[in-house]
C-alpha positions in Angstrom: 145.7 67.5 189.5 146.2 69.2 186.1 143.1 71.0 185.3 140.5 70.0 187.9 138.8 72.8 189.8 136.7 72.2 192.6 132.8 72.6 191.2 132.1 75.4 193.2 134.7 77.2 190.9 133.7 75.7 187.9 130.4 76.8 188.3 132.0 80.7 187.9 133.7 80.7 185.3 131.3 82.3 182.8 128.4 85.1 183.0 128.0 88.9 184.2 130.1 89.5 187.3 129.2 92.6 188.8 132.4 92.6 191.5 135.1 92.7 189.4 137.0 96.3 188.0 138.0 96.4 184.7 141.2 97.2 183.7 140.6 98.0 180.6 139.0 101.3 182.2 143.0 102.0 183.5 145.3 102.4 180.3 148.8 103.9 181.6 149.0 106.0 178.2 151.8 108.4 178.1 149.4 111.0 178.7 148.0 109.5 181.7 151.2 108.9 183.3 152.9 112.2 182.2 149.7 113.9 184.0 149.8 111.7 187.3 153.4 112.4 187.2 152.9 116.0 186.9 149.9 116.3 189.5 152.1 114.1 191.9 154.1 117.0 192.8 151.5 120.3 191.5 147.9 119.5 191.7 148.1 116.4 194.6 149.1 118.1 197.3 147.4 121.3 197.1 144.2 119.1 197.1 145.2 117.4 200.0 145.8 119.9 202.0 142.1 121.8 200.9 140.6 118.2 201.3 142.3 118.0 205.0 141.2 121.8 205.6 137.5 121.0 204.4 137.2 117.6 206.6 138.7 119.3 210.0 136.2 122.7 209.7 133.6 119.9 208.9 134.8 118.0 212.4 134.6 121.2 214.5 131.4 122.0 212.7 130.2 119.0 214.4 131.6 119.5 217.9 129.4 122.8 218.3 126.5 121.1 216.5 126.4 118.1 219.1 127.0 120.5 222.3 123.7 119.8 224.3 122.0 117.9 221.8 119.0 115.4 223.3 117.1 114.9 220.4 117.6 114.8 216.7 115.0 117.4 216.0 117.3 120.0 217.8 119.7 119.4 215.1 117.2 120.0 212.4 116.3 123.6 213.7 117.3 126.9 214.8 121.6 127.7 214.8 122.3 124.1 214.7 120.8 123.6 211.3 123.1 126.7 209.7 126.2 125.0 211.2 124.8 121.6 209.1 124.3 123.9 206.2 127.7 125.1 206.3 128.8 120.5 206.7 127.1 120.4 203.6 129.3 123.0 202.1 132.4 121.8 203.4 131.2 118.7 201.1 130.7 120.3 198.5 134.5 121.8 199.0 135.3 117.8 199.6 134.4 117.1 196.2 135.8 120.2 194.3 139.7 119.3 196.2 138.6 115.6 194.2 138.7 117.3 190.7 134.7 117.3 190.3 134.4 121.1 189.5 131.1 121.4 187.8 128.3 118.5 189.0 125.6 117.9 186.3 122.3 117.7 188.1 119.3 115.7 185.8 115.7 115.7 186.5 114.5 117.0 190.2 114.6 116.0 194.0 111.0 115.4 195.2 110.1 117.6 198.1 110.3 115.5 201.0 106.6 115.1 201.9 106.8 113.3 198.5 108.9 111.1 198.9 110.8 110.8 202.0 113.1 108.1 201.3 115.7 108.3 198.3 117.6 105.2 197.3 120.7 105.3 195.0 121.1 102.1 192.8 124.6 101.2 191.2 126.5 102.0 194.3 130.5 101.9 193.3 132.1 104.0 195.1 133.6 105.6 198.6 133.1 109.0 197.0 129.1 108.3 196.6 129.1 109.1 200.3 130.4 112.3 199.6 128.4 113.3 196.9 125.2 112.0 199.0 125.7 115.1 200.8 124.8 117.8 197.8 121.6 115.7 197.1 119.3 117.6 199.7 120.5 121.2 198.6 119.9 123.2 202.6 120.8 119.3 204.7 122.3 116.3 204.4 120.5 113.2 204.1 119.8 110.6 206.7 121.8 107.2 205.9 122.4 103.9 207.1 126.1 103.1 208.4 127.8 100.2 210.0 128.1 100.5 213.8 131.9 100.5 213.7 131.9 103.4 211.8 130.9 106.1 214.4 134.2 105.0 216.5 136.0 106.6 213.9 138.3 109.4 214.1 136.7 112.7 212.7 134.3 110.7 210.3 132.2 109.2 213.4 131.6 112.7 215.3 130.7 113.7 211.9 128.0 111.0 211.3 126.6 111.8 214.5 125.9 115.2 213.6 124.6 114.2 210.6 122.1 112.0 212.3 123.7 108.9 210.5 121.8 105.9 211.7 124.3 103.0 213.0 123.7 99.5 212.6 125.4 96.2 212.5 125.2 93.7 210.0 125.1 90.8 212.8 123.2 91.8 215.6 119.2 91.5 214.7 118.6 93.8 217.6 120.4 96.7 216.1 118.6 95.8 212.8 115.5 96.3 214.5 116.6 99.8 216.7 117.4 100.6 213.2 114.6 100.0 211.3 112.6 102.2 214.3 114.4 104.9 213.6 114.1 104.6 209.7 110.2 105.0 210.6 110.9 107.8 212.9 112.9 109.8 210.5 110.3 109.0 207.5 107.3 110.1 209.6 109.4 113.5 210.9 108.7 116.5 208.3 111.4 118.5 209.9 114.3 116.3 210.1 116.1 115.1 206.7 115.0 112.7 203.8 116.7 109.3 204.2 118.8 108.3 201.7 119.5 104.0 201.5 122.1 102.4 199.0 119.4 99.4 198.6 122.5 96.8 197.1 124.5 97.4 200.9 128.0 96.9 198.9 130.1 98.3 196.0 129.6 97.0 191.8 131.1 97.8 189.0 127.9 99.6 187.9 127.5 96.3 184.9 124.6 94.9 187.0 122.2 95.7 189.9 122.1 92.9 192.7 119.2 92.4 195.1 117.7 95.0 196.7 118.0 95.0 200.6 114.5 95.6 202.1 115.3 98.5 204.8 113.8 101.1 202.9 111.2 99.1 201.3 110.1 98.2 205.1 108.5 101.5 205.7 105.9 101.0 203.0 106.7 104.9 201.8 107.3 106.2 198.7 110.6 106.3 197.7 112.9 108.8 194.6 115.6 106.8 192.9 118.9 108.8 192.7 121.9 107.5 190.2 124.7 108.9 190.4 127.1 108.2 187.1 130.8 108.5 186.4 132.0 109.6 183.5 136.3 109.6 183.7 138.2 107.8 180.7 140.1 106.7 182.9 137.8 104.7 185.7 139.7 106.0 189.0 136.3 105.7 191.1 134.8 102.5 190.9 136.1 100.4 193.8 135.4 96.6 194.2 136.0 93.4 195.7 139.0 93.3 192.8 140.6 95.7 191.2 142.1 99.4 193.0 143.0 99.3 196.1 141.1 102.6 197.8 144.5 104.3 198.4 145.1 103.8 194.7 141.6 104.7 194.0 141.8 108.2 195.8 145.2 109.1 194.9 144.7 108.5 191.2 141.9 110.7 191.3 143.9 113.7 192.8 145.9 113.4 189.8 143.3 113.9 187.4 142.8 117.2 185.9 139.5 117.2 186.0 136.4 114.6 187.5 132.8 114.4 185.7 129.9 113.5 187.7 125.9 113.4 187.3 123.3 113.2 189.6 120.2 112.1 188.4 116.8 111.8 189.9 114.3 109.6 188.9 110.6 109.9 189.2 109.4 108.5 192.4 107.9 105.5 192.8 104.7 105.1 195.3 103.8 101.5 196.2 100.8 99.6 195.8 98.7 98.1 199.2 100.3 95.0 197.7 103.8 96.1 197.6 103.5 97.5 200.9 102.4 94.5 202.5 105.3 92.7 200.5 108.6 94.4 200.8 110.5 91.7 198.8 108.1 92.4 196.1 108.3 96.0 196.3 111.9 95.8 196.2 112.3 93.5 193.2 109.9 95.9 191.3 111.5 99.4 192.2 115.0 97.2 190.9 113.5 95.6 187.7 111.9 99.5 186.8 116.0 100.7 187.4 117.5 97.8 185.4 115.2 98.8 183.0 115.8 102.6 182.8 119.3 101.8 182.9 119.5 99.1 180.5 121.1 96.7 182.8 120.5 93.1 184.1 119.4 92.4 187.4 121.1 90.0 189.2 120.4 87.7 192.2 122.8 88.2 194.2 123.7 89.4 198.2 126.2 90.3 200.6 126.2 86.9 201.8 126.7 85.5 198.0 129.6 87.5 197.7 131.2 86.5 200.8 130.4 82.8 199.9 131.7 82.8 196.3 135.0 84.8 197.8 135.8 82.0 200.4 135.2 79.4 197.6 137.5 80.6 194.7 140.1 81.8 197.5 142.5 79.3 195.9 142.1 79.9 192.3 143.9 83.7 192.8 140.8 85.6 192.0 137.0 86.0 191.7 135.5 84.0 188.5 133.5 86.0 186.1 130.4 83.9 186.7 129.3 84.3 190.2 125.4 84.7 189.0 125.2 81.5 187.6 126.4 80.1 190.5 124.0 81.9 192.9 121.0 80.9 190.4 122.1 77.5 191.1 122.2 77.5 194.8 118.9 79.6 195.0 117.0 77.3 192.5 118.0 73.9 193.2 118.3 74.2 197.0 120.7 71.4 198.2 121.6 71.7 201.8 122.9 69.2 203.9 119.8 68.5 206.0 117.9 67.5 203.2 120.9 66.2 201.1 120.0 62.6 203.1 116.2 62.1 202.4 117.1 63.6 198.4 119.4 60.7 198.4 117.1 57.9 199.4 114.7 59.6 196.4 117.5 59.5 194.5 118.1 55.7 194.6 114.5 54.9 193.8 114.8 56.6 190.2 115.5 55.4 186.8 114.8 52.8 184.4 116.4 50.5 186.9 115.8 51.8 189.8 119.4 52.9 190.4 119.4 56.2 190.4 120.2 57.3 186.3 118.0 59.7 185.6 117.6 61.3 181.8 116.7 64.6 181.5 113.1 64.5 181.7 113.2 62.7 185.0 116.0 64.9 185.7 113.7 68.4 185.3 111.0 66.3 187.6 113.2 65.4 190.0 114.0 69.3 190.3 110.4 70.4 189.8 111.9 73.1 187.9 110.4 73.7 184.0 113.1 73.0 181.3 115.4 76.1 180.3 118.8 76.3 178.7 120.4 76.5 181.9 119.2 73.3 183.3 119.8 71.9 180.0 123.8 73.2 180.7 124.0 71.8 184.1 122.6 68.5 182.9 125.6 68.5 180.5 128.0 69.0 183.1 127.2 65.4 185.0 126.7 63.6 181.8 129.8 61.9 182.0 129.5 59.2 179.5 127.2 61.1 176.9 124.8 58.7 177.0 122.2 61.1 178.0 122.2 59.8 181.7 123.4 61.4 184.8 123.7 59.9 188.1 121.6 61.7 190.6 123.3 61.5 193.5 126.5 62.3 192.2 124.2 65.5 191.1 123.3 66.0 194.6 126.0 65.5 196.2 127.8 68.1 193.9 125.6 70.6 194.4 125.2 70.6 198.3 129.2 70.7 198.5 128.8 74.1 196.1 125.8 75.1 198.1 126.5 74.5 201.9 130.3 74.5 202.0 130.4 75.0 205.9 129.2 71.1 205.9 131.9 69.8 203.7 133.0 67.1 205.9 129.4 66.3 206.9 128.9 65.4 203.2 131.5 63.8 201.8 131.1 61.3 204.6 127.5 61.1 203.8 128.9 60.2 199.9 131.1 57.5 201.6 128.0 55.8 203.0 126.0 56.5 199.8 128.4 54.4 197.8 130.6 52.8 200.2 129.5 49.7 202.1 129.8 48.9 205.9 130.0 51.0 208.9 133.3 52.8 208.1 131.7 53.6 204.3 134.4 51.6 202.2 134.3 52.3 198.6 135.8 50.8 195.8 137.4 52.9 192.8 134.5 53.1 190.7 132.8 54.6 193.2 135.3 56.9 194.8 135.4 58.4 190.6 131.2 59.6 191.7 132.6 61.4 194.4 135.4 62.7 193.0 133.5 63.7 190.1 130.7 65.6 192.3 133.7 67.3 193.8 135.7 68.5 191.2 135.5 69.3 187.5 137.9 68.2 184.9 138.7 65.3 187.0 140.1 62.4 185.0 140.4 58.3 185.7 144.5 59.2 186.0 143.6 61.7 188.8 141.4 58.7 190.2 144.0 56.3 189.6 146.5 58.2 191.8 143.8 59.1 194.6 143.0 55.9 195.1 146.1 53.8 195.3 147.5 56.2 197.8 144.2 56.3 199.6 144.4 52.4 199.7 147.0 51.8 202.0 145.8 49.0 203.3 145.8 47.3 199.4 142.1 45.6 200.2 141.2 47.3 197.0 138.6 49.2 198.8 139.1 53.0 200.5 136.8 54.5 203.9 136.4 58.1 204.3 139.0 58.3 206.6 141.9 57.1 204.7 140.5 59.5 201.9 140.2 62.4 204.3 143.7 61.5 206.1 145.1 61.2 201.6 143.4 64.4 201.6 145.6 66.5 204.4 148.5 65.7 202.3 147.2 67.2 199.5 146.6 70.9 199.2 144.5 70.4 195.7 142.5 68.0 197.4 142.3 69.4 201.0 140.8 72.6 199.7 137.0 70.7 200.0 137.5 70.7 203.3 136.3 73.3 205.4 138.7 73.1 208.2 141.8 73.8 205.5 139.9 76.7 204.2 139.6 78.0 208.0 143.4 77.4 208.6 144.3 79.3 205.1 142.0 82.0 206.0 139.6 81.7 203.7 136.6 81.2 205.4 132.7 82.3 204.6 132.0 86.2 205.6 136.0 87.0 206.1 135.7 89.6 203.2 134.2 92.7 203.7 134.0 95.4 201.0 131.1 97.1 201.8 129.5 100.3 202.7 
């Protein structure tokens, strides 16, 4: 199919991408390799074994800290709260067997009847759990963990001793068990601040992505914490491409030396109206941190992510432009149970009633005010130049790129759009609008061959079921549909990089 791309693809091929590592941050100099090399065999292993030696007295720590516990407060006082002094310093030892010697500490932690909740933007990295612990100074902080994590070995009794607070990502009763105990915690002078990563996954620190509300929930005050980086050689950050966290870890044994900085931020109280609105108090405390650290704030999510991942599967990695994408879905709203009634709209527009729109009726169409970026997508159906796009090959584009789980449910929708009769023949000229809303860079030779092997009846005419049965044959084609993406593996929410 030469160089057509599904438009879900095409629509991420240009902008910030905050999930992707660069390798320009990993140059194998000499030097570099002649010092992994070395600290393969000198510096590695003693680190290991301190690491090991740190993260088993931490363990044990925890086995006397959780005898008879009923309540979290017990933890928080008398012996028990020594043996968590001494968790935090096995942390502390964690992070010196990683290389980070000396940890620059800017500005200064709130006391907690301040500001009871900290939340650390720009989260990149496995190791920002470990530092979390040396944030506190004399405990260490309250977090949020996914529920699978206390099963595990060491780490989970660990959390639990910690007070972690366990929740899943799917079940909307843990979410709510969690957000009591958030509240619990928050309103509890004696047990530990809470600490939230507000983004709930991993960036290459280019962008901040939406803030999750959790912590913006309790209507509290909360301290921004960043934590920055500062290796030549980025051995750290850890994404949904790039190092692999085995790679990560054991490159940064082999450093000579790590740099880190913690710095606090002043804290930020909310107003009546930002407490009553989470969302909004969670878009402002982001836009105040994009702006302090000169960076743009995207709108993007966990789900995003896991959408874009299961849509550019097939083109080997994850496109650069996954905001634009996400502007698109979240602006223009396409799904397919409105994708029918936006149709018969559709049909009613234009100078002859059949469904050409130019850009003005385009822009009222989408009650959306003109900007460059509607300009751009414009552009992208104007097939003919002649400053006319057809608007339901628009819409039908857009709610295969916004609601891929309905693929099928769609394109035969487009069959009876264009097509006639009750099995939704079409003829070649309008098989090329649904092509077209399908794929970019599709040209009439592309068309051409579609149809004439579609056709195999030769009435000159093709359903949606000869096209979808064409379609199985095909893997450049078959890639719209949902149940190929199911049987390659690629389907939504597989992915799961996350904290």
């Amino acid at each position: 199919m030469g160089g057509a791309v599904t438009r879900a693809i095409s629509f991420a091929r240009a902008g910030v991408n905050p999930f992707t590592y660069d390798h320009n941050r990993l140059k194998f100099t000499s030097y570099q390799i002649g010092k992994i090399a070395l600290n393969t065999v000198i510096l590695a292993p003693f680190r290991l074994i301190v690491l090991l030696s740190c993260v088993l007295f931490a363990w044990l720590l925890s086995l006397l800290i959780l005898v008879g516990v009923k309540s979290s407060v017990q933890i928080s006082s008398g012996w028990r709260r020594v043996l968590v002094r001494l968790v935090v310093l096995c942390g502390r030892g964690a992070l010196l067997s990683l290389g980070f010697w000396w940890i620059k500490v800017t500005g200064r932690r709130a006391p907690r009847e301040t500001a009871p909740v900290l939340i650390v933007p720009r989260h990149s990295s496995y190791i920002d759990f470990l530092v979390s612990t040396n944030v506190v100074g004399d405990g260490i902080p309250i977090g949020l963990n996914r529920d699978e994590n206390a099963h595990v070995p060491l780490f989970g009794t660990m959390m639990k001793a910690t007070q972690q607070i366990f929740v899943s990502r799917t079940d909307p009763d843990s979410k709510r068990t969690a957000i009591k105990q958030m509240r619990e915690c928050v309103a509890d002078n004696r047990l530990s601040p809470l600490i939230v990563f507000p983004e709930g996954l991993c960036t290459n620190r280019k962008a901040l992505i939406t803030f999750k509300q959790g912590a913006f929930v309790l209507g509290c005050p909360v301290q921004p914490v960043v934590y920055h980086y500062y290796n030549q050689m980025d051995t750290t950050t850890w994404t949904w491409t790039g190092l692999s966290g085995g790679l990560s870890f054991y490159l940064t044994l082999c450093q000579f030396a790590n740099y880190l900085e913690i710095e606090y931020y002043p804290v930020y109280k909310p107003s009546a109206v930002e407490i009553a609105d989470p969302i909004l108090y969670a878009n402002n405390v982001r836009s105040m941190m994009a702006k302090a650290l000169s960076l743009p704030a995207l709108d993007l999510s966990y789900k995003d992510i896991s959408l874009m991942m299961a849509i550019t599967e097939d083109s080997g990695s994850l496109q650069p432009g996954i905001a634009e994408f996400v502007k698109l879905k979240d602006s223009l709203k396409v799904r397919f149970d409105l994708l029918e009634r936006l149709l018969g709209r559709a049909s009613d527009l234009g100078e002859n009633r059949d469904g050409y729109v130019n850009i003005e009726e385009f822009l009222a169409f989408v009650n959306l005010p003109v900007s460059s970026q509607l300009r751009d997508i414009f552009n992208l159906y104007c097939r003919n130049h002649n400053g006319q796009i057809s608007l339901k090959e628009y819409l039908i584009s857009v709610a295969l790129i916004c609601d891929p789980t309905h693929t099928e449910d769609i394109l035969f929708l487009a069959f009876q759009t264009f097509g006639v009769g009750d099995k939704a023949f079409v003829t070649r000229h309008e098989l090329t609008h649904i092509l077209f809303a399908a794929f970019d860079g599709i040209e009439d030779e592309h068309v051409d061959e579609v149809f004439s092997e579609a056709d195999v009846d030769h009435q000159g005419t093709v359903s949606y079921d000869q096209f979808a049965q064409f379609c199985s044959k095909r893997s450049e084609y078959a890639v719209l549909f949902h149940w190929y993406r199911k049987q390659k593996g690629t389907d939504i929410f597989r992915h799961s990089k996350t904290d």
